[in-house]
C-alpha positions in Angstrom: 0.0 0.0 0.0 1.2 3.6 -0.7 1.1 6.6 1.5 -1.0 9.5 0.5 0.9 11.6 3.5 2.6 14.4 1.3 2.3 17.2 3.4 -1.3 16.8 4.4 -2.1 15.0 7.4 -1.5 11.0 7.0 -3.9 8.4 6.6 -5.0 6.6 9.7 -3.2 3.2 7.9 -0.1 5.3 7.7 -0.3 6.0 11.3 -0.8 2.5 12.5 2.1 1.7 10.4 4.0 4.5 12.1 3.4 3.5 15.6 4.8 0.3 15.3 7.7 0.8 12.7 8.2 4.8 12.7 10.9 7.2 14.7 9.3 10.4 16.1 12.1 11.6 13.6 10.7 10.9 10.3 8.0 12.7 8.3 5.6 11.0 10.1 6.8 11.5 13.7 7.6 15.5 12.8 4.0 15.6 11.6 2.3 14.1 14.4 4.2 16.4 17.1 3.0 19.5 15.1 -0.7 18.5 14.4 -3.2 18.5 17.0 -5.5 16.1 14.9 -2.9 13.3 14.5 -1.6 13.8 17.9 -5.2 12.5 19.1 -5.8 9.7 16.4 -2.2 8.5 17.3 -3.8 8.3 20.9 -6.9 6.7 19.6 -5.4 4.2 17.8 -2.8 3.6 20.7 -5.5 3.1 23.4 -7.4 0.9 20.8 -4.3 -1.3 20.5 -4.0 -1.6 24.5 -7.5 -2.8 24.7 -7.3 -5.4 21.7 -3.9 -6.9 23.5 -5.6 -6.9 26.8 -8.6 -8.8 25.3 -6.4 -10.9 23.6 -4.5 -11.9 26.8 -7.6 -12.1 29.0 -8.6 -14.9 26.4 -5.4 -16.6 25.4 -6.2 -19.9 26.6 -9.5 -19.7 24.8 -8.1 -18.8 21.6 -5.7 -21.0 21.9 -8.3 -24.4 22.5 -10.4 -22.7 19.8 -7.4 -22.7 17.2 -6.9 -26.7 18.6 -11.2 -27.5 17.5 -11.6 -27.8 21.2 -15.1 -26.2 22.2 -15.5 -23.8 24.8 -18.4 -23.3 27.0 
């Protein structure tokens, strides 16, 4: 997938990309620190992340017997 981020704001694909690969050095990272907007999807999609891994840790086991064809009840 290509970036549409020249000089605009990034898309919100660009900035999940960015908060797991980027440096608060590149384009990206510059961007964000300037732009209110981004500043608070970054935190959106941050706290989104936290609550997927925590949902995904709470039901490890589960997902795990699932993946196996055990049935859970």
């Amino acid at each position: 997938m290509q970036s549409s981020f020249a000089g605009g704001c990034p898309e919100r694909a660009d900035l999940e990309t960015w908060i797991n690969t980027g440096s608060s050095e590149d384009a990206i990272g510059l961007h964000v620190s300037q732009c209110d907007q981004c500043r608070e999807s970054v935190e959106s999609i941050r706290s989104d992340n936290e609550l997927i891994d925590e949902f995904l840790c709470a039901n490890s086991d589960r997902l795990a017997a699932n993946k196996d064809g055990q049935e859970q009840i």
